[in-house]
Backbone as a printed PyTorch tensor [residue, N CA C, xyz], in Angstrom:
tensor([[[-41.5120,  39.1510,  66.1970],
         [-40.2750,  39.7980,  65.8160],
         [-39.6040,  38.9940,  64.6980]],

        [[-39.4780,  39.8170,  63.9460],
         [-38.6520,  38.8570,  62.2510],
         [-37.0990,  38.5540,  62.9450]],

        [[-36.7400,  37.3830,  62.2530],
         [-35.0690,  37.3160,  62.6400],
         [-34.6360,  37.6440,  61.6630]],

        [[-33.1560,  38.7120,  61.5380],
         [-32.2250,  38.6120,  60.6320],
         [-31.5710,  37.6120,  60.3000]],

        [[-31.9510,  37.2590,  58.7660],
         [-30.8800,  36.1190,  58.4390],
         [-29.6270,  36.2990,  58.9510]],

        [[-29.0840,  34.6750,  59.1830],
         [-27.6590,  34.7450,  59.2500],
         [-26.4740,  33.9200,  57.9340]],

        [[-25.4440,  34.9710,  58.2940],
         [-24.6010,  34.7260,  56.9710],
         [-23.5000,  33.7220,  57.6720]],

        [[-23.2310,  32.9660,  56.3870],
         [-22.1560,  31.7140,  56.8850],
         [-20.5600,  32.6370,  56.3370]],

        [[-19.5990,  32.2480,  56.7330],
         [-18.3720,  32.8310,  56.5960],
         [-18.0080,  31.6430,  54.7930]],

        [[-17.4610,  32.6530,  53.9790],
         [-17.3710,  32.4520,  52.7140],
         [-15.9320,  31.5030,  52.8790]],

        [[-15.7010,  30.3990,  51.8230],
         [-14.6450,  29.6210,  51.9850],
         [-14.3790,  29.4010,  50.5160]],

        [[-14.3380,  30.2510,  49.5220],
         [-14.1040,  29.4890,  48.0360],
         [-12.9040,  29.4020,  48.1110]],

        [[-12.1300,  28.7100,  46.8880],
         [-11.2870,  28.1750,  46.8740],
         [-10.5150,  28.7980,  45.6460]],

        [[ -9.5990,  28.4860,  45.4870],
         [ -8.4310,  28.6390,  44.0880],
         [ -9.1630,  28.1090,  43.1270]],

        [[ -9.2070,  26.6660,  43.3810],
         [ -9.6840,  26.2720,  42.3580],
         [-10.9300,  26.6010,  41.6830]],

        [[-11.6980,  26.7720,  42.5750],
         [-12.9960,  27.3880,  42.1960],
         [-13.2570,  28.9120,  42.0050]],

        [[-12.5830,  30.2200,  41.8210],
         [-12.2840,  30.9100,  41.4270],
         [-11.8700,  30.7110,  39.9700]],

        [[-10.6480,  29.9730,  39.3870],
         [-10.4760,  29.4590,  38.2930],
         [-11.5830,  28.7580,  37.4160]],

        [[-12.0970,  28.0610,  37.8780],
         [-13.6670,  27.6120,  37.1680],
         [-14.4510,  28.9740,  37.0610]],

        [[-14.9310,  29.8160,  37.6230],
         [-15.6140,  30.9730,  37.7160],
         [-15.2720,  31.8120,  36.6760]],

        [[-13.9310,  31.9300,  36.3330],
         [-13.3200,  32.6350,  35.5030],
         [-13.6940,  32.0280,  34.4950]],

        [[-12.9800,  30.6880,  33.9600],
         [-13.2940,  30.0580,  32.5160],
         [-14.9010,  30.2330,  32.2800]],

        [[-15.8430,  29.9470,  32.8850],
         [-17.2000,  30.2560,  32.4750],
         [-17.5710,  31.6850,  32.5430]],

        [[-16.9380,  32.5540,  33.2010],
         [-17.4150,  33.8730,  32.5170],
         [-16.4120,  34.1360,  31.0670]],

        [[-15.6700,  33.5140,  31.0490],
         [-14.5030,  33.7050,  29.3300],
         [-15.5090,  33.2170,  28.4970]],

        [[-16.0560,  31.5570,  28.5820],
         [-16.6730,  31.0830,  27.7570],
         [-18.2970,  31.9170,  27.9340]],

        [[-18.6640,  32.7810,  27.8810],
         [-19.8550,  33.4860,  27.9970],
         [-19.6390,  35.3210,  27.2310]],

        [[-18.3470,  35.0060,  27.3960],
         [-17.4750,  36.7040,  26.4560],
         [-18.1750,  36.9640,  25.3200]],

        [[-19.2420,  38.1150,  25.3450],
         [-19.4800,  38.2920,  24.0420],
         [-20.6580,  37.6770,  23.8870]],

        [[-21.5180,  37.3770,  25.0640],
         [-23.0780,  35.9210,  24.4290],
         [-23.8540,  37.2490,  25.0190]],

        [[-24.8800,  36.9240,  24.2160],
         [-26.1820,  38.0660,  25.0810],
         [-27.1940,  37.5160,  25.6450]],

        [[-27.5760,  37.7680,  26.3100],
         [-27.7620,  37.1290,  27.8900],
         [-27.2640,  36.4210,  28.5620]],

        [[-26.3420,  36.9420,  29.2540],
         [-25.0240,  35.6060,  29.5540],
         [-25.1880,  35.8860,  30.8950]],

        [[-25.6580,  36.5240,  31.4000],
         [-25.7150,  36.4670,  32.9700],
         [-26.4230,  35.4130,  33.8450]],

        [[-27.4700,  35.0460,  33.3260],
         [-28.2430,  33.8340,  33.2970],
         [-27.7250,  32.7900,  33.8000]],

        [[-26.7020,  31.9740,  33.0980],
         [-26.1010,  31.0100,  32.6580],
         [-24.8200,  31.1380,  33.5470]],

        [[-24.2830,  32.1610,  33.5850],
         [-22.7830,  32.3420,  34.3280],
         [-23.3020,  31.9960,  35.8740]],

        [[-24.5960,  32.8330,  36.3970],
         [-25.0080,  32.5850,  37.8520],
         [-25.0880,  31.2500,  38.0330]],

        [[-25.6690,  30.8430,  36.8680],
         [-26.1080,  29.0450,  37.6750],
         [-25.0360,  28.6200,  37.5250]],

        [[-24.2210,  28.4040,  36.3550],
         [-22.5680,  27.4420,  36.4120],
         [-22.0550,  27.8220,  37.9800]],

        [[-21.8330,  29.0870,  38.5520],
         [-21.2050,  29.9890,  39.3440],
         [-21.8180,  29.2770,  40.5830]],

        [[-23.4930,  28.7430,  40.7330],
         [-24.3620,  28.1340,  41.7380],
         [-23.5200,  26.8770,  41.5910]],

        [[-23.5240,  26.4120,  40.4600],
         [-23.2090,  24.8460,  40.3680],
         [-21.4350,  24.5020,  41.2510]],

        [[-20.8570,  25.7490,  41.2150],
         [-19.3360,  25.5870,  41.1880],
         [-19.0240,  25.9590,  42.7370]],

        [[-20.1100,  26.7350,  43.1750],
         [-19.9770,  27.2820,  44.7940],
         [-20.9930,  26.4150,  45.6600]],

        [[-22.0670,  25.8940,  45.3140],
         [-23.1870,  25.5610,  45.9220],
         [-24.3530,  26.9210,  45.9200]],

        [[-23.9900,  28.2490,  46.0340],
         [-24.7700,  29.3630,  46.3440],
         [-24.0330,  30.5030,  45.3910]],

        [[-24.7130,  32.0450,  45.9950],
         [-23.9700,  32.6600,  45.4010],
         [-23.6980,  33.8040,  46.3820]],

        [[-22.6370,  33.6350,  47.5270],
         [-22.4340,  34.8770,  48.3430],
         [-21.7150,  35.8430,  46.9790]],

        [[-22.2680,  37.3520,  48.1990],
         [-21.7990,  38.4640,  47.7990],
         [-20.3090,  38.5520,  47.2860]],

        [[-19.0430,  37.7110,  47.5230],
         [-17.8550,  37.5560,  47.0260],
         [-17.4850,  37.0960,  45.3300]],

        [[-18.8530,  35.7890,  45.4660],
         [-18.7850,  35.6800,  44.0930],
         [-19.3040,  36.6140,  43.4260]],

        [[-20.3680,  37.5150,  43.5640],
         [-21.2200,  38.4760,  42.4890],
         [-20.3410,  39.3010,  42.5710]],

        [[-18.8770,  39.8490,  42.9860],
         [-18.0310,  40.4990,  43.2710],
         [-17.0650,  39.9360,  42.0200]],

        [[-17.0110,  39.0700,  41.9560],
         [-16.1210,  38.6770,  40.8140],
         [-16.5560,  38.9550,  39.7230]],

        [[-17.5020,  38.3890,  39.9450],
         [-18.3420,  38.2800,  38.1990],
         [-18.6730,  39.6960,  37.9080]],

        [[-19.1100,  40.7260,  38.8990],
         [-19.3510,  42.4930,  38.5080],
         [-17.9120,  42.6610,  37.4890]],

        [[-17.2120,  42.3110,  38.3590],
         [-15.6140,  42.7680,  37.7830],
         [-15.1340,  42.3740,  36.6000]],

        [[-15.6340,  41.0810,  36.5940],
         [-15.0810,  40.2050,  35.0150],
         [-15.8280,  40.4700,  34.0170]],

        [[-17.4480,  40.4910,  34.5230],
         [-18.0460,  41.2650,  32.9340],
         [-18.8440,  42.9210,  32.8170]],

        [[-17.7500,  43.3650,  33.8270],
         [-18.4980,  44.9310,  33.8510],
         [-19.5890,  45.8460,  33.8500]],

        [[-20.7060,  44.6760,  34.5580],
         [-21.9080,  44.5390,  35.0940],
         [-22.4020,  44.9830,  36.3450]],

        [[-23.1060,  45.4410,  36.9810],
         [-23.2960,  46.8650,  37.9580],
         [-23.3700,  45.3750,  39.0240]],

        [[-22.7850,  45.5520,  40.6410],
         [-22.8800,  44.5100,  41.8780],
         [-24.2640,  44.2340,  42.0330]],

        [[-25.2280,  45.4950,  41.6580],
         [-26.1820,  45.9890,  42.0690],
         [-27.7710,  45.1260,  41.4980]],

        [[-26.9550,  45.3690,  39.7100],
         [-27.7870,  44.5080,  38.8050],
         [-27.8500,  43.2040,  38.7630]],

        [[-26.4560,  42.3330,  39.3480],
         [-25.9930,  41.2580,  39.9480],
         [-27.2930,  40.5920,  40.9390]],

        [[-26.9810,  41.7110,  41.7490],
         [-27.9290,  41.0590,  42.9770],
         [-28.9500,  41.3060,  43.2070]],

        [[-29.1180,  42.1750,  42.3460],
         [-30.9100,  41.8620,  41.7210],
         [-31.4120,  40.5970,  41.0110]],

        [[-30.3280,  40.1370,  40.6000],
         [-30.9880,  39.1640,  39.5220],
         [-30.9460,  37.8380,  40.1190]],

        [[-30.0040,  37.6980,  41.4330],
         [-29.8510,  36.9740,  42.3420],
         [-31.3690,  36.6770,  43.0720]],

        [[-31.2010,  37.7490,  44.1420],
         [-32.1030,  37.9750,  44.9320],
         [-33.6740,  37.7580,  44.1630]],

        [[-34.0560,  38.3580,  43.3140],
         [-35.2120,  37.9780,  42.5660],
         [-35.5850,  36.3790,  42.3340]],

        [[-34.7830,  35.4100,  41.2900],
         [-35.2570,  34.3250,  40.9770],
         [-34.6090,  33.3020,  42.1790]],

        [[-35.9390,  32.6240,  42.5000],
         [-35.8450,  31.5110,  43.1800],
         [-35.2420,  30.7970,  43.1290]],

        [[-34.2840,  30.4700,  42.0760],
         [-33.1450,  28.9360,  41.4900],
         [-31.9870,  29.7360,  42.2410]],

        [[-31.8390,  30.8870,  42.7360],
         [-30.2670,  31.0290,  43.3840],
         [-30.0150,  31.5700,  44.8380]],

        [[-29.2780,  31.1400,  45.1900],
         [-28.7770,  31.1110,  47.0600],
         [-28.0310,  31.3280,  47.3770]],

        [[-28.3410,  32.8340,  48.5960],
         [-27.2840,  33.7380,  48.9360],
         [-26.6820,  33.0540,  50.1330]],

        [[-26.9640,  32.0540,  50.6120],
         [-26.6160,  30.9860,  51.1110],
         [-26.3290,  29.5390,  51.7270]],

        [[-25.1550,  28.7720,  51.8090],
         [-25.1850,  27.0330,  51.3800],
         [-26.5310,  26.5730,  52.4480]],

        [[-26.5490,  26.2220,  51.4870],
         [-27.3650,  24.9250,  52.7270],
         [-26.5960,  24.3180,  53.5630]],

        [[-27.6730,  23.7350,  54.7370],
         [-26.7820,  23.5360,  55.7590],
         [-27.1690,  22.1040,  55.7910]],

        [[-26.0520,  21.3230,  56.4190],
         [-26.2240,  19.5310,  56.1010],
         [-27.3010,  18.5430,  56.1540]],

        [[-28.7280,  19.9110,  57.0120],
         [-30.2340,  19.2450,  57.0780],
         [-30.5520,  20.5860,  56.6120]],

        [[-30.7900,  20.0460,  55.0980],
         [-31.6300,  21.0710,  54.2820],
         [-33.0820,  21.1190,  54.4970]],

        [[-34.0170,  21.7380,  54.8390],
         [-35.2560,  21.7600,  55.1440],
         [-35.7600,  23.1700,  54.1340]],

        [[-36.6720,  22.6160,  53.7880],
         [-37.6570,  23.3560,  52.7590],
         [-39.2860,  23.3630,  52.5620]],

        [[-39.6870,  24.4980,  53.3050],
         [-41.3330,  24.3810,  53.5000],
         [-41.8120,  25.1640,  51.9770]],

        [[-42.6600,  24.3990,  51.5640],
         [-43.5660,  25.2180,  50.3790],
         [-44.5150,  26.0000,  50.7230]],

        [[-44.5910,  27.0880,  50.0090],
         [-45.9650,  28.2150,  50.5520],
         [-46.3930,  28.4340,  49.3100]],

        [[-46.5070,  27.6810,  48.0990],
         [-47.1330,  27.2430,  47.1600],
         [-48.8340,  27.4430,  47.8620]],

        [[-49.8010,  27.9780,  46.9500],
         [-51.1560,  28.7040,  47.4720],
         [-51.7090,  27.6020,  48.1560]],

        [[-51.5260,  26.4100,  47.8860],
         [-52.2680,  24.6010,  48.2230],
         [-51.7320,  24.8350,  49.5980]],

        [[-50.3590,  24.7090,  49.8630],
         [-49.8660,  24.8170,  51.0070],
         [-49.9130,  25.6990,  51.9030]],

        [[-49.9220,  27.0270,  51.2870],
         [-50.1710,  27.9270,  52.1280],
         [-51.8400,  28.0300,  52.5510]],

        [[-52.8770,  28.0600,  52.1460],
         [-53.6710,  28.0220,  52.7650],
         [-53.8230,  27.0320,  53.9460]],

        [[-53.5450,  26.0060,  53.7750],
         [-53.1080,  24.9340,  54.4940],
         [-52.6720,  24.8160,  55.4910]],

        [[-51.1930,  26.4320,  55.7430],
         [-51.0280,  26.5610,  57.2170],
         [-49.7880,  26.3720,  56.6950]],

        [[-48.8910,  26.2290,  55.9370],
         [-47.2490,  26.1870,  55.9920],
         [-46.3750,  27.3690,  56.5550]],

        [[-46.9350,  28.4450,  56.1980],
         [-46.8360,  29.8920,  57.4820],
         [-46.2870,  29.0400,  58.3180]],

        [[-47.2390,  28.5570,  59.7730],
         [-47.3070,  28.1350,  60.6410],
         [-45.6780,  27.7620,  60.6070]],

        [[-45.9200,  26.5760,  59.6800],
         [-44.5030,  25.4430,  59.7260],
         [-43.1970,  26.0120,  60.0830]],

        [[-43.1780,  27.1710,  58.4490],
         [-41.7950,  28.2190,  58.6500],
         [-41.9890,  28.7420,  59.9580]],

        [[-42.8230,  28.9020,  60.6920],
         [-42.5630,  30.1870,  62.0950],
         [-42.1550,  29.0340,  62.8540]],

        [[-42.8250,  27.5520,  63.1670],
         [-42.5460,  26.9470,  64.4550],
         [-40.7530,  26.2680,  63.6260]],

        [[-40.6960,  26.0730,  62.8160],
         [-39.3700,  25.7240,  62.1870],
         [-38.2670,  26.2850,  62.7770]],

        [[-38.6140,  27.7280,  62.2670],
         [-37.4470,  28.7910,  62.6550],
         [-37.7070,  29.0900,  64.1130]],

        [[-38.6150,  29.0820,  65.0690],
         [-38.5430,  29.2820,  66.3010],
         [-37.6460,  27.9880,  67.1240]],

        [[-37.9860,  26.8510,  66.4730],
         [-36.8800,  25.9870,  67.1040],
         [-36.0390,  25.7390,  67.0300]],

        [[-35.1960,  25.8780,  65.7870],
         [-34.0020,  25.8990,  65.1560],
         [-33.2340,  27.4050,  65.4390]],

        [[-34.1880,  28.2370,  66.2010],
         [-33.1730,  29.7720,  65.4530],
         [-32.7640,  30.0560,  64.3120]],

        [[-33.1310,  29.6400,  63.1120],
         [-32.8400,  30.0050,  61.7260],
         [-34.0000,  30.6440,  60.8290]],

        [[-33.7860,  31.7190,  60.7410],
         [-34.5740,  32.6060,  60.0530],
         [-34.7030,  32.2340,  58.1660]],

        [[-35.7160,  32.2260,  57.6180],
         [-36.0180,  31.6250,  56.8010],
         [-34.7670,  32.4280,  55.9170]],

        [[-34.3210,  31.1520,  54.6010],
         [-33.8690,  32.1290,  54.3810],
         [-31.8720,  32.2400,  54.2650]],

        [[-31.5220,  31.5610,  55.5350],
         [-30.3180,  31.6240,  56.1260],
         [-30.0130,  29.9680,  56.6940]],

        [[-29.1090,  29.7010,  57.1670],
         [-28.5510,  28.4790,  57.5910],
         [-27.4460,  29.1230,  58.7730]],

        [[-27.9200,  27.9180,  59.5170],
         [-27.4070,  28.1330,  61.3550],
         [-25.7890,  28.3330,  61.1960]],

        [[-25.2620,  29.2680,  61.9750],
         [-24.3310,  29.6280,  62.4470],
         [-23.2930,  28.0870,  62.6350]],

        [[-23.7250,  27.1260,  62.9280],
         [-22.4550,  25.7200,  62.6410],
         [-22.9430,  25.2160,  61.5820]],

        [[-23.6950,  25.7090,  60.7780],
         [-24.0110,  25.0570,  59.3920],
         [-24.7840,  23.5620,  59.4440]],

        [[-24.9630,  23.4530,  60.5300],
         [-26.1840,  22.3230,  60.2860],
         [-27.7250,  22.6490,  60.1640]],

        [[-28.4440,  23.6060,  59.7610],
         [-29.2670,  23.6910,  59.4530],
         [-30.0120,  24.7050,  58.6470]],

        [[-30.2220,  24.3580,  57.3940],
         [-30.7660,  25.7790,  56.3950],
         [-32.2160,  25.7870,  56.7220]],

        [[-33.1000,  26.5270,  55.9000],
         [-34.3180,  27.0980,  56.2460],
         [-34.5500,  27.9350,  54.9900]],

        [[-35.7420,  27.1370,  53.9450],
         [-35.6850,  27.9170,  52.9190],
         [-37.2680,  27.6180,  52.8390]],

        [[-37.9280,  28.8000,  52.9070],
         [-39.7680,  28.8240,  51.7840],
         [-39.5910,  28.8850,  50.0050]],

        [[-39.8220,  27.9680,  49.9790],
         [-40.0070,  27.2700,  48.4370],
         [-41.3240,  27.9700,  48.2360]],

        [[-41.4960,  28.1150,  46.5210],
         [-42.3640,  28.1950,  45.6280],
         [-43.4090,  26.8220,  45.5010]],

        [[-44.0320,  26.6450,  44.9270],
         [-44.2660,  25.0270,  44.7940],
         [-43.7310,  23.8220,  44.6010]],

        [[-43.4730,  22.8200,  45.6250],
         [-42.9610,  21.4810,  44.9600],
         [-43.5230,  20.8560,  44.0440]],

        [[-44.9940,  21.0180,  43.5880],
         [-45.9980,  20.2210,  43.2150],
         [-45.9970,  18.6410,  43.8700]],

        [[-46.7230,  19.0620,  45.3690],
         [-47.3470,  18.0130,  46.0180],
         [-48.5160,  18.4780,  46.5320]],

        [[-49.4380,  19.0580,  46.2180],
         [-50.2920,  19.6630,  46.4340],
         [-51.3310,  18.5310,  47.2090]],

        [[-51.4640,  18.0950,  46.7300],
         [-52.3100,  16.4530,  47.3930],
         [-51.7260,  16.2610,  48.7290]],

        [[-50.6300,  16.8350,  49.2010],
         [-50.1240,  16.3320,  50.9360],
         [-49.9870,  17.5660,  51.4700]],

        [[-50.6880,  18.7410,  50.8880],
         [-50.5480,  20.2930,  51.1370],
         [-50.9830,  20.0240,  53.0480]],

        [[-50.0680,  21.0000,  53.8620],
         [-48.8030,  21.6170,  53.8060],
         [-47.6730,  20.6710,  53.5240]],

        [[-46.8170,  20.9750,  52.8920],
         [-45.8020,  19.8240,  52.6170],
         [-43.9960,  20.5330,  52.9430]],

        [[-43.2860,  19.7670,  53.5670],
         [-42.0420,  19.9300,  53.5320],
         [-41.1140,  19.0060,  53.2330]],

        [[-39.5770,  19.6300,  53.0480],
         [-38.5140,  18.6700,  52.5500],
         [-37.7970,  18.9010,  53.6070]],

        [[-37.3230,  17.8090,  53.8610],
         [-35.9350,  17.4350,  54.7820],
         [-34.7150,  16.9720,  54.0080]],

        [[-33.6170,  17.5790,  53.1540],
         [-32.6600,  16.8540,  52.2810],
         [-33.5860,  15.8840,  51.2780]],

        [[-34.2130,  16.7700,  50.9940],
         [-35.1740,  15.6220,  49.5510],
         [-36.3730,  14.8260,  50.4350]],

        [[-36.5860,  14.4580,  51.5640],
         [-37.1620,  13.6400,  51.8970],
         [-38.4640,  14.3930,  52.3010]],

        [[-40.0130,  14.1310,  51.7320],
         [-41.2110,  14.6400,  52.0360],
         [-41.7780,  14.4290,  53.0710]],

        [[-42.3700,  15.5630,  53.4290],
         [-43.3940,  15.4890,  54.7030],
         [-44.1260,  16.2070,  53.9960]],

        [[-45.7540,  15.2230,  53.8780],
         [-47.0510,  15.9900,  53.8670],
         [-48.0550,  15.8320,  54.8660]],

        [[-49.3570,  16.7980,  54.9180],
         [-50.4020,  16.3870,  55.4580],
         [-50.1740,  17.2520,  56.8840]],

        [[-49.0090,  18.4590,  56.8040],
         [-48.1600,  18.7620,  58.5690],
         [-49.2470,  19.4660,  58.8590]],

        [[-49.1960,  19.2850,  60.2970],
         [-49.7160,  20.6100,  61.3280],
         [-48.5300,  21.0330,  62.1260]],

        [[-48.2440,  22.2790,  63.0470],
         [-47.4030,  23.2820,  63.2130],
         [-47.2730,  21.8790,  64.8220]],

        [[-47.8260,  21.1520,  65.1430],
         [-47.5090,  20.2360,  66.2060],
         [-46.6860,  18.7900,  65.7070]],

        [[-46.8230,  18.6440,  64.2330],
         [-45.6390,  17.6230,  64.0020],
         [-44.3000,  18.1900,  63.6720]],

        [[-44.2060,  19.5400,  63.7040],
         [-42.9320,  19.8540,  63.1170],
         [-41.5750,  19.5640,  64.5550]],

        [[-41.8010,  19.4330,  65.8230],
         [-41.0300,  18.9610,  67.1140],
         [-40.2760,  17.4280,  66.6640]],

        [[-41.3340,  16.5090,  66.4960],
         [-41.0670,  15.0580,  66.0160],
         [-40.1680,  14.8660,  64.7020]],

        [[-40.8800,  15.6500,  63.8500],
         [-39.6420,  15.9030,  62.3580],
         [-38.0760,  15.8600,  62.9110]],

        [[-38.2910,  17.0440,  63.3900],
         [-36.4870,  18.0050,  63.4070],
         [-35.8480,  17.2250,  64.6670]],

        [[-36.4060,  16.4320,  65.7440],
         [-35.8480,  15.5280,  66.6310],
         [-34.6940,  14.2940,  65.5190]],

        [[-35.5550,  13.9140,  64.5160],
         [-34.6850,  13.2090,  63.7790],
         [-33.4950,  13.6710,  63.2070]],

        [[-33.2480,  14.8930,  63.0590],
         [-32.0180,  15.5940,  62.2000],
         [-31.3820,  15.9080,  63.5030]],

        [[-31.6060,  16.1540,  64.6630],
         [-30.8250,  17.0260,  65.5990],
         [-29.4910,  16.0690,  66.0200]],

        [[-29.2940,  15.1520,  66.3540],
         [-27.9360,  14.3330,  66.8520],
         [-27.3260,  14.1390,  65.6900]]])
């Protein structure tokens, strides 16, 4: 049974609304500016919930739709924060033959976090990456930057014991 991601409750700020704004001003008039506004917009939120692509539809009169297509498509942007133990399995072809499948299913079966989404108290995201290029420690995962190669779906218990307290 697939899990539905889960969504974290949105918290931007004043101030960061105001940043959002000045970089879609400074983008007024550039062609291809959508590009560039998402990632500043990534850089200024951490992600990009549906509230922000709500702004930005509005400020440069750009369809929600085409927004979150362009979201949802490229891998560099996130419909939501990471959670304070970022974990990231690659299914890069090295890895995936390898068995990283496996990883994401026993991952998300112990955590309850569906790939994808970050736990309901925000301590734990769950994201399948493209390639890290570590192919040499294929299956390979990240814990907040920190590598694990060489996994089978029986070291992933011992991993996530370290993040849990």
């Amino acid at each position: 049974m697939k899990k539905k991601p889960t969504t974290v409750q949105f918290t931007g700020t004043k101030e960061q609304e105001e940043k959002l704004l000045a970089v879609i001003r400074k983008y007024d008039g550039v062609k291809g500016k959508m590009m560039p506004i998402l990632q500043e917009a990534q850089e200024i939120y951490g992600y990009l919930p549906i509230e922000v692509q709500r702004i930005i539809a509005r400020e440069t009169g750009v369809s929600l739709e085409e927004i979150y297509g362009i979201v949802s498509f490229y891998a560099q942007f996130k419909l939501n924060p990471d959670g304070k133990v970022a974990i990231a399995v690659c299914l890069g072809t090295a890895c995936y033959v390898k068995g990283s499948g496996e990883l994401v299913e026993a991952i998300s079966d112990e955590l309850k976090v569906a790939p994808g989404s970050t736990s309901a108290d925000g301590k734990f995201s769950l994201e399948a990456t493209r390639c890290i290029g570590a192919c040499g420690l294929a299956p390979v995962l990240t814990v907040n930057g920190e590598v694990y190669g060489r996994l089978t779906k029986a070291d992933i218990p011992g991993i996530l014991a370290k993040y849990k307290d």
